[in-house]
GUTI-61443 format. One record per residue (C-alpha): x, y, z; residue in one letter. Coordinates in Angstrom, 2 decimals. Example, Ala and Ser with C-alpha at 12.3 -4.5 7.8 and 13.67 -1.06 7.14 Angstrom:
<rs>
[[12.30,-4.50,7.80],"A"]
[[13.67,-1.06,7.14],"S"]
</rs>
This chain:
<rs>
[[-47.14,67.23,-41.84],"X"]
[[-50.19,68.32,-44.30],"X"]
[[-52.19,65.46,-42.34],"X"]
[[-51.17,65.62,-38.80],"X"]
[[-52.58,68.91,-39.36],"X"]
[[-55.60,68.32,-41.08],"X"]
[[-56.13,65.61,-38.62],"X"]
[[-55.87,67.72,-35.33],"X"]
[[-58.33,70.09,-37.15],"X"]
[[-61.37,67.46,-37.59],"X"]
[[-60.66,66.33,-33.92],"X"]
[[-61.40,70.21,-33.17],"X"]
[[-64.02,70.18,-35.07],"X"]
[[-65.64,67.23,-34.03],"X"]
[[-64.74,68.40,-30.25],"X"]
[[-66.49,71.87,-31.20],"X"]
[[-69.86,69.89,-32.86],"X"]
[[-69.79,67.92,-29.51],"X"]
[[-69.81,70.51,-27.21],"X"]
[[-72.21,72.31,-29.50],"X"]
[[-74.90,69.35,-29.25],"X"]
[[-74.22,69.35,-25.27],"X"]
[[-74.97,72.92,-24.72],"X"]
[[-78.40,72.70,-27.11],"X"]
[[-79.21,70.09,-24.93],"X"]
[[-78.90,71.78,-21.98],"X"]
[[-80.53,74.80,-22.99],"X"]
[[-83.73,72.54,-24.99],"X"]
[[-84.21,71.42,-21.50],"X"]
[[-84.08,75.06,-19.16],"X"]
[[-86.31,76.26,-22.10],"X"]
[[-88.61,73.57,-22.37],"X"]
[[-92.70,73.24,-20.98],"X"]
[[-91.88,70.97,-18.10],"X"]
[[-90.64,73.54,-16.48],"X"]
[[-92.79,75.46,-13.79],"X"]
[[-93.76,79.20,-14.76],"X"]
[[-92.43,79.95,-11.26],"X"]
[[-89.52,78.32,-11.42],"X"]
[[-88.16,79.83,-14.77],"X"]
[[-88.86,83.07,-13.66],"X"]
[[-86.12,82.51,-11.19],"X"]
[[-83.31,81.97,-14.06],"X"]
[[-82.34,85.57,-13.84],"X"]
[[-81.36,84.54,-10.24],"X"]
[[-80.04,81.09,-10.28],"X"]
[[-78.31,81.06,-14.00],"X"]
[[-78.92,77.53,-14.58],"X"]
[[-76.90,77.17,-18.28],"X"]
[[-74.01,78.86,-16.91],"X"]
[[-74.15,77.26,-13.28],"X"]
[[-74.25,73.70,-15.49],"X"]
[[-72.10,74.54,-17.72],"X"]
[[-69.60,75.71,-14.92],"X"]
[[-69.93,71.37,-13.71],"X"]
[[-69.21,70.90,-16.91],"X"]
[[-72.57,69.19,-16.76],"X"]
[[-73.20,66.51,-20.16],"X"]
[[-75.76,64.55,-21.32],"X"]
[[-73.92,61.24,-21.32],"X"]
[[-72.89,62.12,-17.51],"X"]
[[-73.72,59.84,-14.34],"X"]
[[-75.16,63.01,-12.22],"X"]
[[-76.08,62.62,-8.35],"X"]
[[-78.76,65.99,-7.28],"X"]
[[-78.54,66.21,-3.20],"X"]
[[-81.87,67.44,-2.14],"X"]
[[-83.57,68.27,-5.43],"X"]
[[-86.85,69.96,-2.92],"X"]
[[-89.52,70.83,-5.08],"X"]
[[-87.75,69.40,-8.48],"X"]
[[-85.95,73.23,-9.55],"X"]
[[-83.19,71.72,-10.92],"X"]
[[-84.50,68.36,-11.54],"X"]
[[-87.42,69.92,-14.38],"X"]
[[-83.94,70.65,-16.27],"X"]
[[-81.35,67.63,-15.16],"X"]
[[-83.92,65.04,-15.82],"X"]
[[-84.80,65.63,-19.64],"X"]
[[-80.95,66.35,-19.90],"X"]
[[-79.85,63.41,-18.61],"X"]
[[-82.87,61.05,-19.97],"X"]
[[-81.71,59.67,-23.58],"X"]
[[-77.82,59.41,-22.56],"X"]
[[-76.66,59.41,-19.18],"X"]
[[-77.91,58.47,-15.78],"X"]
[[-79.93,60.72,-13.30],"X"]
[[-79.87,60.28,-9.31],"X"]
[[-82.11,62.39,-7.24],"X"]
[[-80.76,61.74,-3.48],"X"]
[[-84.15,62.70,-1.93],"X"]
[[-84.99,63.61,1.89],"X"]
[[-85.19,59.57,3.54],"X"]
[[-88.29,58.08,2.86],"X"]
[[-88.97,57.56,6.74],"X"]
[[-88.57,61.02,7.81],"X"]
[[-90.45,62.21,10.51],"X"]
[[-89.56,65.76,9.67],"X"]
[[-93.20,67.14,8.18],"X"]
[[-91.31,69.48,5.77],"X"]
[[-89.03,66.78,4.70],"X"]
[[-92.11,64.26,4.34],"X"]
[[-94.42,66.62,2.24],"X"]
[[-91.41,67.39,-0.42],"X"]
[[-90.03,64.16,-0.78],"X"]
[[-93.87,62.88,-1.18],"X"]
[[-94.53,66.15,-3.54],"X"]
[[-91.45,64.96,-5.79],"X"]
[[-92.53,61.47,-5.87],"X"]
[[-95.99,62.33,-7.14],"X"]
[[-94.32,65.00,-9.64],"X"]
[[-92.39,61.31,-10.76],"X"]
[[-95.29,59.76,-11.50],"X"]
[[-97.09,62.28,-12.73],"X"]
[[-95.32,63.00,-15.99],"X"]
[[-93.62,59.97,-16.63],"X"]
[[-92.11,60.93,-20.19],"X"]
[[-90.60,63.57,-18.57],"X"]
[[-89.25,61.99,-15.49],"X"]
[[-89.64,58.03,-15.73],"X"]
[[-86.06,56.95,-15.85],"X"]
[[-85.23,59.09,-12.54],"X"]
[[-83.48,57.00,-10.12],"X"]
[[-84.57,58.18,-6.70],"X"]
[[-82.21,57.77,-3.55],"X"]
[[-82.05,59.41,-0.32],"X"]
[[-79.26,61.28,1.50],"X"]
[[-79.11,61.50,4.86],"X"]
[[-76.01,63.42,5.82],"X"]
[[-75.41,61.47,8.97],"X"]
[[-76.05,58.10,7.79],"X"]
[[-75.39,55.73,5.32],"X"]
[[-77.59,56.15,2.64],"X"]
[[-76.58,55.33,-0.84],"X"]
[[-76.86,58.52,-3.05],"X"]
[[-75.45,56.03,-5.97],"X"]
[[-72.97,53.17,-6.57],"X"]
[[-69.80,53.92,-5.03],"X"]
[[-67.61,55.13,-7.45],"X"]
[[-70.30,55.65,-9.93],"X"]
[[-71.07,59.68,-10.74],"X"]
[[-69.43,61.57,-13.02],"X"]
[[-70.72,64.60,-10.93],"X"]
[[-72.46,65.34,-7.19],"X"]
[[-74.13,68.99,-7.24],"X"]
[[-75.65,70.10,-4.77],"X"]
[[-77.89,73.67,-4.41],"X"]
[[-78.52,76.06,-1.08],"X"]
[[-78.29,72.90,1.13],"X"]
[[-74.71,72.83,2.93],"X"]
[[-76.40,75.19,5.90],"X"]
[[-78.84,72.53,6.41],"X"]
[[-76.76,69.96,7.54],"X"]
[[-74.37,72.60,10.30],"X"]
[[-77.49,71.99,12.98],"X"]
[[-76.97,68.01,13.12],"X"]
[[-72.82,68.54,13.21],"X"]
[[-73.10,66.71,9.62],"X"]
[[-71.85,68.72,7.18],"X"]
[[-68.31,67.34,7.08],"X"]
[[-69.74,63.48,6.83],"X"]
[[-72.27,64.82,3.59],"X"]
[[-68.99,65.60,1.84],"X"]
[[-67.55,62.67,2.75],"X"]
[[-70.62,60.91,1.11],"X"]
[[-70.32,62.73,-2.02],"X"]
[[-66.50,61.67,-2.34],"X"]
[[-67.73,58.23,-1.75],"X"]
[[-69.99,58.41,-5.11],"X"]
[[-67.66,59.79,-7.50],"X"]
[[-65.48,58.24,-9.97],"X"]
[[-61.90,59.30,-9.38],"X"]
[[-61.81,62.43,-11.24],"X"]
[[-65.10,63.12,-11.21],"X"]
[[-66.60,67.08,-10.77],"X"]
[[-68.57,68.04,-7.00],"X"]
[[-70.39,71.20,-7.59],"X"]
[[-71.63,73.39,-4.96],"X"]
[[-73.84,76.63,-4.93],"X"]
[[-74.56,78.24,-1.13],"X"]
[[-75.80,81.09,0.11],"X"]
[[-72.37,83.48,0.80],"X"]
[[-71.51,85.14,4.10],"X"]
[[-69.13,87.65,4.94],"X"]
[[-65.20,86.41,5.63],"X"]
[[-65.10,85.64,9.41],"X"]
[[-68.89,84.83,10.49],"X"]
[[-69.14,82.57,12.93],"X"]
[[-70.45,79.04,12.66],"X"]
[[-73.37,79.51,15.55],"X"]
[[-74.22,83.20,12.97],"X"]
[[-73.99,81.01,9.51],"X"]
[[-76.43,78.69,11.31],"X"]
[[-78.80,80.97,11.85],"X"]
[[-78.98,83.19,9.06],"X"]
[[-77.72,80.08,6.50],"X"]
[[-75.07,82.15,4.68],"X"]
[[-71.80,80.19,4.98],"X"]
[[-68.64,81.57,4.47],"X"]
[[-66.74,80.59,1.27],"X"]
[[-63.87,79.76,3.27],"X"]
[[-65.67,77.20,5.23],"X"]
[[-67.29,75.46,2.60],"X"]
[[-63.92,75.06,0.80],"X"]
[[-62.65,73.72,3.84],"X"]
[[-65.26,71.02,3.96],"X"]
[[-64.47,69.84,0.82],"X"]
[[-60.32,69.55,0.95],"X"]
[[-60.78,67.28,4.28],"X"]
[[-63.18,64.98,2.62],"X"]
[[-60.79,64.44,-0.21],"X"]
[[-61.62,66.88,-2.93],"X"]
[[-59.09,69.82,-4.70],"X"]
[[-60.59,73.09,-5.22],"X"]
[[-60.65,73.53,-9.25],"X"]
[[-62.25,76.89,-9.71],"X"]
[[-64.84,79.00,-8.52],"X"]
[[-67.24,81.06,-10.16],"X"]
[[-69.22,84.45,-9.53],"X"]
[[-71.87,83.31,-11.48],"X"]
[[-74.20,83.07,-9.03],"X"]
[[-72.74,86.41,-7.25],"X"]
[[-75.36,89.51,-5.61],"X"]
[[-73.40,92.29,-4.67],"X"]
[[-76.85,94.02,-3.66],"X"]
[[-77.13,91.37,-0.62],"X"]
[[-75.63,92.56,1.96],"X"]
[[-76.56,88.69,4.21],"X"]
[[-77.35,90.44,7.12],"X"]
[[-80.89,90.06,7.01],"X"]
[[-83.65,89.75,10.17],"X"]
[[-84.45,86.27,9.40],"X"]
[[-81.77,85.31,7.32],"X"]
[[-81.22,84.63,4.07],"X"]
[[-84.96,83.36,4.59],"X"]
[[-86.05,86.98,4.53],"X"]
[[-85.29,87.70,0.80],"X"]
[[-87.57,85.55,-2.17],"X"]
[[-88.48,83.21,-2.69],"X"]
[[-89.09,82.59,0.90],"X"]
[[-90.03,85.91,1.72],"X"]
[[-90.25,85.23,6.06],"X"]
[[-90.91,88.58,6.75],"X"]
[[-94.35,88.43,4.70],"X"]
[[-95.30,92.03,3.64],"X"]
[[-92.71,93.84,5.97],"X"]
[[-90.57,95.75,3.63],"X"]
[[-91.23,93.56,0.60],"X"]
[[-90.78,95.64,-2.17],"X"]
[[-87.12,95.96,-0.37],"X"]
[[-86.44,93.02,-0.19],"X"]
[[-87.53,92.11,-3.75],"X"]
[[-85.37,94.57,-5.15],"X"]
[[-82.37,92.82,-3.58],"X"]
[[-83.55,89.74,-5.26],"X"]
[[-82.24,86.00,-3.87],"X"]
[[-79.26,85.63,-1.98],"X"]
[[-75.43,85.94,-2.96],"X"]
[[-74.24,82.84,-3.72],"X"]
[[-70.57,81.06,-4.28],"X"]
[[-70.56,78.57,-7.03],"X"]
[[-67.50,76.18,-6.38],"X"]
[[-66.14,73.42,-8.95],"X"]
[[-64.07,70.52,-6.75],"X"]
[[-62.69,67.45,-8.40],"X"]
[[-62.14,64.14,-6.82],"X"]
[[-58.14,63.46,-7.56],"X"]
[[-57.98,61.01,-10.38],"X"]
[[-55.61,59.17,-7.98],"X"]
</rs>
């Protein structure tokens, strides 16, 4: 009896020493100089070690990032992912003829390149919600996250097929992780394409037809000063700031949108 106890203890502790080493991972990378100035001032805002370790984000993980933009979340994935798991940044399509869509995915590239210890063993896909990209191998990720981009995909009627996609990449049991910009209960879907809140409702929705179970959400990532009923949208609060001067001290004080953080698992069978 003496050992079955003893035993279950060291598998504790070894469990605790493990999780340990993840999370100093994790945070080595949000608090390390690859970062952009700019974009670690938005931590306060985005909560990147808790919004990870909500995933249940690890370094030995197979991790697909829809969209990565400018590279927020991929200055912190990347160097997290680089010695022990596998890193897939599902750009814009390389033959976009969207300008904004061509000058990020051509701004990540060179950011890619540029520091190479940082970044060199980035895989870099595309995702094109409507078509058939590859983000990764089918069946390969041990987790899909994606950040502020569901709204994106209402105007071409293709948010239902991006889930679909996502499914399509994940091992059975494996974690999707969504944060979006929150609207009040009952908007309607022409109002959440405008201002690009989404209800949570909706979003959830998404997910169960595509495949996935709703494990837990999270109000990490929660504003209760933003009331998403903004002139221009959720654009009108930073960083995007649409209404340039026009009642920015306002709007700063609100700070960046309310957000739902959602944790769905592809069923293990």
């Amino acid at each position: 009896m003496k050992l079955v106890h003893w035993l279950a203890g060291a598998a504790c502790a070894v469990s605790l020493a493990a999780g340990a080493a993840q999370a100093d991972t994790l945070k080595k990378a949000i608090e390390g100089e690859q970062r952009t100035p700019e974009y670690a001032a938005r931590d306060k805002y985005r909560h990147p070690a808790e919004t990870l370790a909500f995933f249940q984000v690890k370094p030995e993980m197979t991790v697909v990032e829809i969209w990565p933009g400018g590279g927020w979340y991929t200055e912190i994935l990347a160097p997290a992912l680089k010695e022990e798991g596998t890193f897939y940044a599902a750009h814009f399509p390389k033959d976009t003829e969207v300008g904004y869509f061509k000058r990020s995915r051509e701004g990540f590239e060179k950011l890619l390149k540029k520091e190479k210890d940082t970044y060199g063993a980035v895989k870099l896909t595309e995702f094109a919600p409507g078509g058939d990209s590859e983000i990764a191998p089918a069946g390969s990720a041990d987790a899909v996250l994606t950040f502020r981009n569901v709204h994106n995909w209402m105007r071409g009627n293709d948010e239902q097929a991006a889930f679909k996609t996502f499914y399509k990449a994940l091992k059975p049991g494996g974690v999707l992780g969504v944060v979006e910009h929150r609207a009040k209960p009952g908007t309607s879907r022409e109002d959440m394409m405008k201002s690009g809140y989404m209800t949570q409702e909706y979003v959830i929705d998404l997910a169960k037809k595509a495949g996935f179970e709703l494990e837990e959400t999270s109000e990490i990532n929660a504003n209760p000063k933003d009331t998403a009923d903004h002139p221009k949208g959720v654009w009108t609060l930073p960083p995007s700031l649409r209404l340039g001067d026009e009642d920015k001290d306002k709007y700063l004080a609100i700070g960046e949108s309310d957000r739902m953080t959602l944790r769905f698992r592809k069923p293990k069978s």
